[in-house]
Backbone bond lengths (Angstrom), bond angles and torsions (degrees), N, CA, C in turn:
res aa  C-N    CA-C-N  psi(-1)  N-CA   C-N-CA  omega(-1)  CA-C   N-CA-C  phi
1 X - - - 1.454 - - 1.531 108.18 -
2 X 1.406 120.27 110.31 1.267 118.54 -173.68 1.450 113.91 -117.77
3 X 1.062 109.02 -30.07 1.737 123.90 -173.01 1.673 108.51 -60.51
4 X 0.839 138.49 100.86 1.650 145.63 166.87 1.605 107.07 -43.59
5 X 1.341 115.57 102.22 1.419 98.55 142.99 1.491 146.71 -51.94
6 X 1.481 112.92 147.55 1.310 124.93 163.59 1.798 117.94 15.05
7 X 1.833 102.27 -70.27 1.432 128.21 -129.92 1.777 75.98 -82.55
8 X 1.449 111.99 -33.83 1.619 105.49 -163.41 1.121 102.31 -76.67
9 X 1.168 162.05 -66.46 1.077 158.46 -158.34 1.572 121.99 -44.25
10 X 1.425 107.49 121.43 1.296 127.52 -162.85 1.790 110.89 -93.26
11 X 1.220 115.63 156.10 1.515 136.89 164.72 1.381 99.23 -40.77
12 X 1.451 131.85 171.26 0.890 155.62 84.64 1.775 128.23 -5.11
13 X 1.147 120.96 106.20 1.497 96.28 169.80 1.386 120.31 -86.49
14 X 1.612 120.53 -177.83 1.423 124.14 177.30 1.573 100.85 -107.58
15 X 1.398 94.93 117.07 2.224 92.64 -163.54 1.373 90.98 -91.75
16 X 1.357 139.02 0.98 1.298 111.42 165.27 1.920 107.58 -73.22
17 X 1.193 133.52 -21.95 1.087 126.96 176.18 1.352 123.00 -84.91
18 X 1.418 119.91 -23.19 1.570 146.05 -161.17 1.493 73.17 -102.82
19 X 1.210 153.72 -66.92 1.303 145.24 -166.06 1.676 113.19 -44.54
20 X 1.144 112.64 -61.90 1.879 123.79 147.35 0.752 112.76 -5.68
21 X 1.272 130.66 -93.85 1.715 161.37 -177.33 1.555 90.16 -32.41
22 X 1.527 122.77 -67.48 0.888 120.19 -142.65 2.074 105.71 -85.76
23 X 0.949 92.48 -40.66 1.816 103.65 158.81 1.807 113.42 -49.89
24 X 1.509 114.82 -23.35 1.209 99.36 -171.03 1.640 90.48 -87.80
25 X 1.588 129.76 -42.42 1.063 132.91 -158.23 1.258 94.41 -66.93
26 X 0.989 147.95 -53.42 1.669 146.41 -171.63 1.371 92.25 -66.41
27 X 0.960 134.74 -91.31 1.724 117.08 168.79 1.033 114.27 35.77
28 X 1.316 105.16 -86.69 1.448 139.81 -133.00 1.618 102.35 -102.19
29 X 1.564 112.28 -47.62 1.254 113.75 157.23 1.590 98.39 104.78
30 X 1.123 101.84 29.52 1.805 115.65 -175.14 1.358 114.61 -107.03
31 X 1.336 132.16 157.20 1.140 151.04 -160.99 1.903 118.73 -112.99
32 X 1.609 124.24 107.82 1.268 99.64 151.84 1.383 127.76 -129.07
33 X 1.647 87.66 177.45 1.776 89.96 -163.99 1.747 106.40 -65.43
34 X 1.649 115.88 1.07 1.242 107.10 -168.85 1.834 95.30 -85.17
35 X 0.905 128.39 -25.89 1.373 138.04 163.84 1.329 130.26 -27.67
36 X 1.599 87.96 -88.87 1.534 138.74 174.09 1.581 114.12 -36.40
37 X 1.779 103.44 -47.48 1.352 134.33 -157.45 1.689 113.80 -88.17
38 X 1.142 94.16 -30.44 1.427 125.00 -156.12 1.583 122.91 53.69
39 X 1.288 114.77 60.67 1.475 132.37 -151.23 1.661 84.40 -65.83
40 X 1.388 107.19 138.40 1.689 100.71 158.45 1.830 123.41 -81.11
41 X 1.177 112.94 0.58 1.558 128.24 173.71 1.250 117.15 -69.00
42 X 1.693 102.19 -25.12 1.741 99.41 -153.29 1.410 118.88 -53.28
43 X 1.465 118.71 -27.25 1.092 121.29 174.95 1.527 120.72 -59.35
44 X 1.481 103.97 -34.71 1.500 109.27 -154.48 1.856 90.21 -81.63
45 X 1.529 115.77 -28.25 1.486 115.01 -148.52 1.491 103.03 -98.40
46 X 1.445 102.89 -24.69 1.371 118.02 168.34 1.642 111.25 -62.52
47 X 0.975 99.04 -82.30 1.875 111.39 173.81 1.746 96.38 -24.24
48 X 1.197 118.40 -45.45 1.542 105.05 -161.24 1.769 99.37 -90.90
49 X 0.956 109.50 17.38 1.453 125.28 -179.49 1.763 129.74 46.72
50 X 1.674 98.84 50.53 1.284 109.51 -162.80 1.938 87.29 -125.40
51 X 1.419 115.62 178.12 1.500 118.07 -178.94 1.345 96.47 -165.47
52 X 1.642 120.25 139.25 1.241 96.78 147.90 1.470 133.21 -104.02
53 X 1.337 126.89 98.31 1.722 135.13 168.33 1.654 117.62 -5.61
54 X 1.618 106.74 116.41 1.436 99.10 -173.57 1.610 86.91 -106.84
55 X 1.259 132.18 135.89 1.313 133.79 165.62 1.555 107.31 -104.41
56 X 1.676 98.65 166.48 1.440 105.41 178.94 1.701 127.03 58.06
57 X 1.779 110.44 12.41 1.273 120.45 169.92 1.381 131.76 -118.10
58 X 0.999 135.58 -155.56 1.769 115.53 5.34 1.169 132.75 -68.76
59 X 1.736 115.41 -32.14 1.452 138.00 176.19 1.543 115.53 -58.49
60 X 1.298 88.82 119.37 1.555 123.44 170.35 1.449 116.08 -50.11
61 X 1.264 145.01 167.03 1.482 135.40 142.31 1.477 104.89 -126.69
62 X 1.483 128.48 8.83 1.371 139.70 143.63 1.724 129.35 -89.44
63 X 0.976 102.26 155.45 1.407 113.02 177.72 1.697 123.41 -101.24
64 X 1.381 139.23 38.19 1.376 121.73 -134.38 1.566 90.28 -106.43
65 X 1.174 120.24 123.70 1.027 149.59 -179.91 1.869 118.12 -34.70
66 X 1.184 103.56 -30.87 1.361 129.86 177.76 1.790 121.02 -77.26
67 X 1.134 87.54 -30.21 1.610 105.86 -151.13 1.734 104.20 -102.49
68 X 1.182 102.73 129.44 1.535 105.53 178.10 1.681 122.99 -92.32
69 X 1.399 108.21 -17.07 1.397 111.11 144.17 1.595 127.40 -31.26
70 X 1.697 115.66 98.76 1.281 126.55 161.43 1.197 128.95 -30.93
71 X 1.764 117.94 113.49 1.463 119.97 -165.92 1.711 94.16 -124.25
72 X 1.086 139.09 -7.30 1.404 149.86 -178.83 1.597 106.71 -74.84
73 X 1.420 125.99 -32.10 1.142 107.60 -179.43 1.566 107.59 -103.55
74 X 1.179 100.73 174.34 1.714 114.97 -159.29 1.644 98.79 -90.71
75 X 1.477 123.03 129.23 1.405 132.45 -165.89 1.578 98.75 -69.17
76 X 1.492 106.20 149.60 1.478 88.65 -168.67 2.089 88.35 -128.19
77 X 1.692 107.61 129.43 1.349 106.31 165.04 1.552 124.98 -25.45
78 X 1.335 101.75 132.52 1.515 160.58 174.43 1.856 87.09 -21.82
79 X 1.150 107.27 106.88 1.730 105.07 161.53 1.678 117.09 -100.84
80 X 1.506 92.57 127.45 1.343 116.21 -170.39 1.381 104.92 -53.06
81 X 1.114 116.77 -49.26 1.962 133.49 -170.39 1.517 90.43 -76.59
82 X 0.938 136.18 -13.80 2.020 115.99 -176.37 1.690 91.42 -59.29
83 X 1.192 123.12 -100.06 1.273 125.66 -158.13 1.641 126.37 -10.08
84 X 1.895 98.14 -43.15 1.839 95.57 -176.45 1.376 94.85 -92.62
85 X 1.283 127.16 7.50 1.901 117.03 175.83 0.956 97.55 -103.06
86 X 1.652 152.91 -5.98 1.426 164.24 -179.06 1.959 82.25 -93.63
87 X 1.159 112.13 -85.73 1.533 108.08 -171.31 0.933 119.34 -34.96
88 X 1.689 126.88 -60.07 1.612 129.24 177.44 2.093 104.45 -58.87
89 X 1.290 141.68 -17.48 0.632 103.18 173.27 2.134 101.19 -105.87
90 X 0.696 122.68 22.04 1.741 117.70 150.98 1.308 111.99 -73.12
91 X 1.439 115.05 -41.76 1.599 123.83 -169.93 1.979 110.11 -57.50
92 X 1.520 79.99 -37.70 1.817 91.44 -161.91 1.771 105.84 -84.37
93 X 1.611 110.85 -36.00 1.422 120.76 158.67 1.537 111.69 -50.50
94 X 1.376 113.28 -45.01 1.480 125.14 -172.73 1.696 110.43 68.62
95 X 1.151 97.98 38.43 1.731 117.04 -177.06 1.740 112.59 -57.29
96 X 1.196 95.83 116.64 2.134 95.11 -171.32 1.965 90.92 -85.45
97 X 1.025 110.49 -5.49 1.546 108.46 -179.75 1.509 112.04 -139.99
98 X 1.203 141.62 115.12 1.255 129.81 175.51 2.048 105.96 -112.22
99 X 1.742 107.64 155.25 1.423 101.35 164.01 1.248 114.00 -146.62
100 X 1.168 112.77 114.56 1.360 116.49 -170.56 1.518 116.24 -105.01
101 X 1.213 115.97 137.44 1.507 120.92 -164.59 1.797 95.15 -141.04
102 X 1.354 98.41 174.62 1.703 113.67 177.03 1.338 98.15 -178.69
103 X 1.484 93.53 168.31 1.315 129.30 -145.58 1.978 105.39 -78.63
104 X 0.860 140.64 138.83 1.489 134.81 162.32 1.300 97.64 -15.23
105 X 1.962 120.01 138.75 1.335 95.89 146.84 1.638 84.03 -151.81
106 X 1.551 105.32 94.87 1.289 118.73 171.57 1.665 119.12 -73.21
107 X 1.468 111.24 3.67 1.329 94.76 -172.20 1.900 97.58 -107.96
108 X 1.407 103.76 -4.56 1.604 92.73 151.34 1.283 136.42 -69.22
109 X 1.364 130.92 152.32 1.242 127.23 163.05 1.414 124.36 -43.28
110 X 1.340 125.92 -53.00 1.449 145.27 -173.94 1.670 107.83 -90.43
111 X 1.190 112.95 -18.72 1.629 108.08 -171.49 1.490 101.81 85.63
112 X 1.346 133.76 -1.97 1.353 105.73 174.35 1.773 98.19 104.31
113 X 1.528 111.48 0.30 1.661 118.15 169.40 2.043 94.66 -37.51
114 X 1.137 107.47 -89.11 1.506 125.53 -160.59 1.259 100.89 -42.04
115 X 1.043 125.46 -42.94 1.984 119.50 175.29 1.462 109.32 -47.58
116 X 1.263 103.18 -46.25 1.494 111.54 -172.43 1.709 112.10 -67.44
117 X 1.447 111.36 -51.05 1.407 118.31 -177.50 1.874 91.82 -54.00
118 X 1.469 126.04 -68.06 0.868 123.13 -156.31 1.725 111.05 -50.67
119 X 1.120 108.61 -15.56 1.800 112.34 -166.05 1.806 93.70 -92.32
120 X 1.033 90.15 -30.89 2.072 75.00 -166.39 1.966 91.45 -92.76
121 X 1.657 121.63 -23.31 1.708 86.16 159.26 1.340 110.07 -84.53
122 X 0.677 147.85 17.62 1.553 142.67 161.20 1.478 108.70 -66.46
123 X 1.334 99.68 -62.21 1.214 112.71 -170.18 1.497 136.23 -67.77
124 X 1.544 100.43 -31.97 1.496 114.96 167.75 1.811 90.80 -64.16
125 X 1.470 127.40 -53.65 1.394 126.88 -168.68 1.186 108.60 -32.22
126 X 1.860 136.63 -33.24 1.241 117.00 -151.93 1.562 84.29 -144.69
127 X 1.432 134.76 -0.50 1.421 110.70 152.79 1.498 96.47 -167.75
128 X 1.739 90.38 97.68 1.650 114.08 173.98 1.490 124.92 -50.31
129 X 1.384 109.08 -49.40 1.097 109.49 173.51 1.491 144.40 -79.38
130 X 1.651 99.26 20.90 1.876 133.99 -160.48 1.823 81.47 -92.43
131 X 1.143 149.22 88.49 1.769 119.47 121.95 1.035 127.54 -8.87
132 X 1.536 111.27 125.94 1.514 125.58 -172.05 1.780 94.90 -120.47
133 X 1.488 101.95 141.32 1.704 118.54 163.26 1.890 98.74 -125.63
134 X 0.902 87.55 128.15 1.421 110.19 151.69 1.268 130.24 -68.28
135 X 1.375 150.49 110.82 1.731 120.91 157.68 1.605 108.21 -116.15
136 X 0.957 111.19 111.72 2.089 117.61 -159.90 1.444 80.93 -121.38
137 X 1.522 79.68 154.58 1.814 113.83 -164.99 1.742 91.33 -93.87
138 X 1.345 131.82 159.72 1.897 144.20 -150.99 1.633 93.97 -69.72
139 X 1.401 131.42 -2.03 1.389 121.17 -176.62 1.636 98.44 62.22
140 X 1.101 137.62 -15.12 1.565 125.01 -172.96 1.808 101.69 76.28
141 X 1.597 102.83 34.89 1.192 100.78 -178.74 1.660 129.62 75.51
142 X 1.117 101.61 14.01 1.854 104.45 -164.19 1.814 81.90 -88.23
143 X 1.350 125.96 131.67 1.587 146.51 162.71 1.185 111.24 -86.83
144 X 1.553 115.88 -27.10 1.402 123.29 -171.57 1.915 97.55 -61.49
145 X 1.469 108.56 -65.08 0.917 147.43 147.86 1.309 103.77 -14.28
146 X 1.196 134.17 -104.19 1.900 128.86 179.00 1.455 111.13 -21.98
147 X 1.205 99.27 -62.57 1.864 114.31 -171.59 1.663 108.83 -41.32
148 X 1.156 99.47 -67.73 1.664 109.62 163.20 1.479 118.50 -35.02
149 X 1.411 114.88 -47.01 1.597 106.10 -166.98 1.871 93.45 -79.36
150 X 1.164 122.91 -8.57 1.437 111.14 -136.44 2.135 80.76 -113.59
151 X 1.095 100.82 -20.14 1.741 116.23 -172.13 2.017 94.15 -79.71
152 X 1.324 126.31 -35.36 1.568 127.78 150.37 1.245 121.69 -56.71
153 X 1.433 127.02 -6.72 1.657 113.83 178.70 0.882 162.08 45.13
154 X 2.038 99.50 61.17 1.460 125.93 -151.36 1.785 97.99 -86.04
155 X 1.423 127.23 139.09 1.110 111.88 -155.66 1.580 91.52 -68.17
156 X 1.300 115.85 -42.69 1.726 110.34 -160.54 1.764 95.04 -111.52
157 X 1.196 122.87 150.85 1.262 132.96 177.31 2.114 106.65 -110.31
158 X 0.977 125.89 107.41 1.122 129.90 175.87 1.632 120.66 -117.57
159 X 1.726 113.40 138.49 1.208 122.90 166.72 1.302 117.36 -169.01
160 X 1.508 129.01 125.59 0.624 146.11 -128.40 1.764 127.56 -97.34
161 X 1.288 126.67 114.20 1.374 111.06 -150.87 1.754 106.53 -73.27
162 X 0.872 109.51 -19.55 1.829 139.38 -168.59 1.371 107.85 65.93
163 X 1.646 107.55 -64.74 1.649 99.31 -171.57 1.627 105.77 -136.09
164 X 1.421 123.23 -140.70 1.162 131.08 -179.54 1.356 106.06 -80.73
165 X 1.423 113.43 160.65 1.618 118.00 156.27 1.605 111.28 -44.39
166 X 1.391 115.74 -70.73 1.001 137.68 -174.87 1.577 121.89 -37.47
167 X 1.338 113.02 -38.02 1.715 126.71 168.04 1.484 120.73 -100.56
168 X 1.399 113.87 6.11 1.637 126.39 174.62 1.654 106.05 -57.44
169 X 1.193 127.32 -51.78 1.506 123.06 -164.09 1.830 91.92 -69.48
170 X 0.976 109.93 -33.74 1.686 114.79 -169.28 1.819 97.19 -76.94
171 X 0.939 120.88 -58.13 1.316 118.31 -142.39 1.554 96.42 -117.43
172 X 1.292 137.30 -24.30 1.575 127.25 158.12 1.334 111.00 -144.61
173 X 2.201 103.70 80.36 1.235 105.45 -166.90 1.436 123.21 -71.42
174 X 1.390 111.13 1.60 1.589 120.24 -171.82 1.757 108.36 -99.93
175 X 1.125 105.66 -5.70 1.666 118.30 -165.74 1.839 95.20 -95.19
176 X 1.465 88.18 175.98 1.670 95.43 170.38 1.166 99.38 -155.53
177 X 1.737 129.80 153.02 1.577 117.88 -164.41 1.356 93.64 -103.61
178 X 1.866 118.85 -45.32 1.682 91.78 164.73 1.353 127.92 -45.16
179 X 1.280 134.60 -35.32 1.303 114.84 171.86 1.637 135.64 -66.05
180 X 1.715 80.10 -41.68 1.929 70.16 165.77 1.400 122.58 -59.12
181 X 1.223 125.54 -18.82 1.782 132.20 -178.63 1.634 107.92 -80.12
182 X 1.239 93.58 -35.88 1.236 95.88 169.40 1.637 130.17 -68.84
183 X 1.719 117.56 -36.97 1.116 100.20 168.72 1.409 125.16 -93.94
184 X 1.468 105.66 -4.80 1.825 88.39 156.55 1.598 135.92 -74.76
185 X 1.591 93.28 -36.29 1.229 98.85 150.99 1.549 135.28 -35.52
186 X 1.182 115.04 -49.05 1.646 138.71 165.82 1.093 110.15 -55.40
187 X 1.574 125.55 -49.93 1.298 115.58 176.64 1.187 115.03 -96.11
188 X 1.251 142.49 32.06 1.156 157.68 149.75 1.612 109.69 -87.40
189 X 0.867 130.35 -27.61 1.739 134.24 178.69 1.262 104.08 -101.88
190 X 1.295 126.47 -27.62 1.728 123.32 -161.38 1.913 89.11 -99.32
191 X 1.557 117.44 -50.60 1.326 104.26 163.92 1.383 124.77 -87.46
192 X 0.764 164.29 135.30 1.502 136.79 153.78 1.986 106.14 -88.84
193 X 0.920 123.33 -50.43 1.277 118.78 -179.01 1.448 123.45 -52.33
194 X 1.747 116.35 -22.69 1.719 127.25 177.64 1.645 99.50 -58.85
195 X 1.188 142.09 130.90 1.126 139.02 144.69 1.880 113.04 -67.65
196 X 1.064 117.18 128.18 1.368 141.95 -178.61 1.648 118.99 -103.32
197 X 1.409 82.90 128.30 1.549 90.84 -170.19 1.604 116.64 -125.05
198 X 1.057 129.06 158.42 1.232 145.09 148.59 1.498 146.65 -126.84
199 X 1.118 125.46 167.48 1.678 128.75 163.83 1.353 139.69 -168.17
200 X 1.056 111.77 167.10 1.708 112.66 -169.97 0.923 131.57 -128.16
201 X 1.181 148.36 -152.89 1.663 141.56 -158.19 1.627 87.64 -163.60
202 X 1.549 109.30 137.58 1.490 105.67 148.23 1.418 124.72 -134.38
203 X 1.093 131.56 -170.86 1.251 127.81 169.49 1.994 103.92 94.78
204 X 0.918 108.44 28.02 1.470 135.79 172.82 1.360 110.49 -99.37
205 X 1.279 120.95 -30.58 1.702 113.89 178.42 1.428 115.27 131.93
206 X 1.544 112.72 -2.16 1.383 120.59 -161.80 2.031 100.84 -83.19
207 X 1.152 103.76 170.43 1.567 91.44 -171.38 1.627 93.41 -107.42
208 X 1.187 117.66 -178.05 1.129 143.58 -177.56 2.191 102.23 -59.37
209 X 1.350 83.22 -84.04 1.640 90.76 161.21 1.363 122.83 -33.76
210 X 1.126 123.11 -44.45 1.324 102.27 168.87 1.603 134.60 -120.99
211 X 1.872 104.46 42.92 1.103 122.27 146.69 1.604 117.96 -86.84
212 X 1.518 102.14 -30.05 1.759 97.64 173.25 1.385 105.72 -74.09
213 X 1.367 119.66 -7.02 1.732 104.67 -172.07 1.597 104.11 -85.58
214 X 1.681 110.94 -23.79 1.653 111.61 178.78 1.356 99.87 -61.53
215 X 1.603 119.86 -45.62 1.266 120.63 -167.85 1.528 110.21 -50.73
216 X 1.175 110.02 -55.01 1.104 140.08 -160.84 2.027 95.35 -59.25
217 X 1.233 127.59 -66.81 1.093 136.82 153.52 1.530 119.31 -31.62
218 X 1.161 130.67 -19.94 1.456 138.39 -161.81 1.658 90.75 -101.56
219 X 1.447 94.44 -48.50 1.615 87.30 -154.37 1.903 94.86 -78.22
220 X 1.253 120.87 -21.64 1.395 118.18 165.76 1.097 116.41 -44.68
221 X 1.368 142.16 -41.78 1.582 141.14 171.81 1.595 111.88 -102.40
222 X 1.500 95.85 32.75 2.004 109.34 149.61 1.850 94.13 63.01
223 X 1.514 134.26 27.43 1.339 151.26 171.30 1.690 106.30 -45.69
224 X 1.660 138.57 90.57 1.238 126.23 -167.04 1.680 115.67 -58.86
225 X 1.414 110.71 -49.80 1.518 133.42 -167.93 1.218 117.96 -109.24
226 X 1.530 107.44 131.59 1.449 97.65 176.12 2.020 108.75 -136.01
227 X 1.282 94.20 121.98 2.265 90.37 -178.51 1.763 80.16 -98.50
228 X 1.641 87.65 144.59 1.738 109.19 161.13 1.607 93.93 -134.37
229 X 1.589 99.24 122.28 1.611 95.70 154.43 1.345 110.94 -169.10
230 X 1.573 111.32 157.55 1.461 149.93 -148.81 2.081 88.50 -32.18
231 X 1.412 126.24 134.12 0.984 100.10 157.72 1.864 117.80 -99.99
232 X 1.436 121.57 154.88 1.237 128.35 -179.75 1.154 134.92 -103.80
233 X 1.254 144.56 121.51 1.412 133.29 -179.85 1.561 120.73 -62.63
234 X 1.524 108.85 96.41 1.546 103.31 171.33 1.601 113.08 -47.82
235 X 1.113 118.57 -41.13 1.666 96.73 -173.90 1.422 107.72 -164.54
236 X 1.603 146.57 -162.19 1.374 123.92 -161.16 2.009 97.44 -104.02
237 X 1.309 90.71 -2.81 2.013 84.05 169.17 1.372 105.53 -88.87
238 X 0.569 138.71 -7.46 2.188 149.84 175.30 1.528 105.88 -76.23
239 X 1.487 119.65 143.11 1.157 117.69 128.86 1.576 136.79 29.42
240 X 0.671 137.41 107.52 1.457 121.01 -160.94 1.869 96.34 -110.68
241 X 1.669 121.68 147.80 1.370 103.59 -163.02 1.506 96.55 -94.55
242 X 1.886 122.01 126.67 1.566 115.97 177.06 1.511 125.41 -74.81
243 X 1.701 113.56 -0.95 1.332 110.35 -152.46 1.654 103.57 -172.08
244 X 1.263 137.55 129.75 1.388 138.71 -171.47 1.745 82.05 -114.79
245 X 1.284 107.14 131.33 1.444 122.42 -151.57 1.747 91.05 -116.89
246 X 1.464 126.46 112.47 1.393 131.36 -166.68 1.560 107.01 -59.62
247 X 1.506 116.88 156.55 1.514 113.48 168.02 1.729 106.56 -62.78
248 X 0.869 116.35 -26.78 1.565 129.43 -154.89 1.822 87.57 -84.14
249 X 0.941 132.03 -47.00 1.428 129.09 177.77 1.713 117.20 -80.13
250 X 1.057 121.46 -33.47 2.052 132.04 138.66 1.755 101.05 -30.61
251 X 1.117 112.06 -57.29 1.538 107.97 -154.63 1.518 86.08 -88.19
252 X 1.203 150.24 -31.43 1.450 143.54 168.50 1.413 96.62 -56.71
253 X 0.980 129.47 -51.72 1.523 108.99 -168.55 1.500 118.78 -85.99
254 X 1.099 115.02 0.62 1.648 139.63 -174.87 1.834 87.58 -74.27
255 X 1.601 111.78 -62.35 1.467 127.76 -147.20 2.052 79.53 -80.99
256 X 0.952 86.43 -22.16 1.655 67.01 -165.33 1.673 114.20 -76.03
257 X 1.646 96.96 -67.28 1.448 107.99 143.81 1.535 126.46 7.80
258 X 1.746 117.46 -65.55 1.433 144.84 -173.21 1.437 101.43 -75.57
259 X 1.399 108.07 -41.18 1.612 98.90 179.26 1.409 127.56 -82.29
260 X 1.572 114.43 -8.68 1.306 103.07 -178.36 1.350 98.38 -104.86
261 X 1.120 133.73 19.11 2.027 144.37 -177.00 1.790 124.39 93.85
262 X 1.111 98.50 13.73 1.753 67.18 172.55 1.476 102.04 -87.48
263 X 1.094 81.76 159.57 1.971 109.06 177.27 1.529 109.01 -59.11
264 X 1.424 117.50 -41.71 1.257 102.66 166.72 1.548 107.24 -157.96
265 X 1.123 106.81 152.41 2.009 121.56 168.82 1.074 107.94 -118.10
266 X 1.465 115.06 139.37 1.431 124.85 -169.00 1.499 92.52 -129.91
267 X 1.532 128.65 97.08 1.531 118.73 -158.67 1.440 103.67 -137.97
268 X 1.362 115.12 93.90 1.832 117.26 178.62 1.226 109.36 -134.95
269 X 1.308 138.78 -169.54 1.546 145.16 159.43 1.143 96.16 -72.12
270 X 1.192 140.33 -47.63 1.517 125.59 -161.15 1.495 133.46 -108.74
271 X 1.718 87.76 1.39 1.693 103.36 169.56 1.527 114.60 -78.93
272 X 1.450 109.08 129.96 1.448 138.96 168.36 1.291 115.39 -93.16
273 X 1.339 128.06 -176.98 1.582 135.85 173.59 1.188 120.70 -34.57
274 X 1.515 90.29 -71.77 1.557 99.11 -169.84 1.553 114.99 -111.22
275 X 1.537 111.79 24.83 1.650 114.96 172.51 1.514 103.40 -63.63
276 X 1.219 111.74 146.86 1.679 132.56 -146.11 1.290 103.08 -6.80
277 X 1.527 110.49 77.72 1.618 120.02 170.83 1.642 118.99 -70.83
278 X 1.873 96.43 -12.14 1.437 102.25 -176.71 1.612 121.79 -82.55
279 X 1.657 108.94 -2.26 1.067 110.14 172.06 1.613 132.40 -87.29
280 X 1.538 87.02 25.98 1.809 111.72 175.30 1.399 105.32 -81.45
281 X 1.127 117.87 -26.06 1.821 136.50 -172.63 1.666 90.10 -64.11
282 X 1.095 119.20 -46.43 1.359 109.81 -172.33 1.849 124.26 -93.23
283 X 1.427 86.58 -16.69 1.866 92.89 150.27 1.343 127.99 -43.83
284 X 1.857 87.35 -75.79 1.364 103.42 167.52 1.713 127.38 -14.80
285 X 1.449 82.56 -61.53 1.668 89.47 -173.41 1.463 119.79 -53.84
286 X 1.919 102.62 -41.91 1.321 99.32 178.72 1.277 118.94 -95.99
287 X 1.353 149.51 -5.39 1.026 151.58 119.08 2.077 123.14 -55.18
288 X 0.933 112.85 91.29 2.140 87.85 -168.88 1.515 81.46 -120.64
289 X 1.312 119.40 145.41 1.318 166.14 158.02 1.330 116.99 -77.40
290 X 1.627 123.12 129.65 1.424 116.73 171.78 1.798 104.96 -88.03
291 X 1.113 131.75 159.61 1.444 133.75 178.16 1.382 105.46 -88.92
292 X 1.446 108.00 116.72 1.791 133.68 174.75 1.117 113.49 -131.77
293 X 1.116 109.89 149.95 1.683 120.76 160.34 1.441 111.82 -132.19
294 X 1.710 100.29 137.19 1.570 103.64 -173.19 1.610 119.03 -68.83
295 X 1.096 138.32 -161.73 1.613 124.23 -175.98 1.499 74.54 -124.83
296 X 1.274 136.73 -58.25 1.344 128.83 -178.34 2.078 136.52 -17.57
């Protein structure tokens, strides 16, 4: 099935604004996953002059079959200057929401914890009143590691379930789905005030039934947010797509989603992670949290 429906097909962007965006990132000499990823938004997220920041890349230290993120080249040590060239360019975007994510980097000790702490104090340093989300790859399980990123005080904590149990060895053979449950779960007890997020991909083969059972699993470890959207074949070595997944079945899982509690579902063909991730700012408000940390 190669032919794109209707529902996928995207705008046009306005490249004098996407031109901006993209002048600041060369600038600055920073990386995003809308790039990297080959997000089909970029136009739309660019134009509105938002990005999401890939740190610690471009190079992968996974292979996931899905993902157009570069895993062939060799990860290259930790730059000291990323964090205040990540900050100075939120400052200059003037971003009321930022989300910064990166690439696997299993061949650190920490997973890449301290990159992360270092990017959100940076970032509060030069625009306090910017909300920060996180979306970090399972650490390979390191807690030491979570605790740390989560002890910096990213407003939302995100990671990503991708797909079913059932298509994990196929489609994110390096991942594990108890673990991803597990570390939101984790950061759900160690923070309580972080709102926690997740998301998934469909159109891989998984059935209906047992996308409500991820849900269903998410919201078991108290999961606030949840994006579902269409997954795409970056190119003919990828994944191949089994199923163009209707708007009308997005909005079923949206309603469903809502009924068993999360705070919010973000459920279309063309929603990604962090597509209008900034409309967490207005959660917040109606949901607000006092700031704790568990002793646990």
């Amino acid at each position: 099935m190669t032919v794109k429906p209707e529902w996928l097909r995207v705008k046009a962007p306005q490249w004098e604004r996407v031109g901006g965006v993209k002048s600041i990132l060369r600038d600055l000499g920073l990386n995003t996953v809308c790039e990297e990823a080959s997000c089909p938004n970029i136009g739309e997220c660019f134009n509105a002059g938002t990005a999401t920041f890939l740190i610690m890349g471009p190079a992968c230290t996974r292979a996931c079959p899905y993902c157009d993120i570069d895993f062939e080249k060799k990860p290259k040590a930790l730059d000291p200057t990323e964090p205040d060239r990540l900050a100075e360019a939120v400052r200059r975007m003037k971003l009321n929401h930022v989300v910064i994510t990166s690439v696997n980097r299993d061949d650190l000790p920490d997973g890449g914890a301290s990159q992360f702490v270092q990017c959100i104090t940076a970032t509060r340093a030069l625009s306090p009143d910017t909300t920060i989300e996180v979306l970090i790859p399972d650490l390979c399980g390191n807690w030491e590691a979570l605790a740390t990123i989560l002890q910096a005080n990213p407003e939302v904590m995100n990671h990503n379930t991708e797909t079913i149990p059932r298509l994990y060895r196929r489609v994110r053979p390096q991942g594990n789905y108890d673990r991803t449950l597990e570390l939101l779960n984790r950061s759900r007890q160690l923070a309580p005030h972080v709102y926690t997020k997740s998301g998934m991909m469909v159109g891989l083969g998984e059935t209906d039934a047992e996308v409500r059972q991820v849900m269903q699993d998410l919201r078991s470890v108290d999961c606030d947010i949840l994006t579902i959207g269409q997954y795409l074949q970056p190119s003919q070595k990828h994944l191949g797509v089994q199923d163009f997944v209707t708007p009308e079945q997005f909005d079923a899982w949206r309603k469903f989603g809502e009924s068993i509690g999360f705070l919010q579902v973000v459920s279309s063909p063309l929603t990604r992670s962090s597509y209008h991730a900034e409309q967490v700012r207005e959660l917040m408000a109606q949901h607000p949290r006092s700031k704790q940390f568990s002793d646990g």
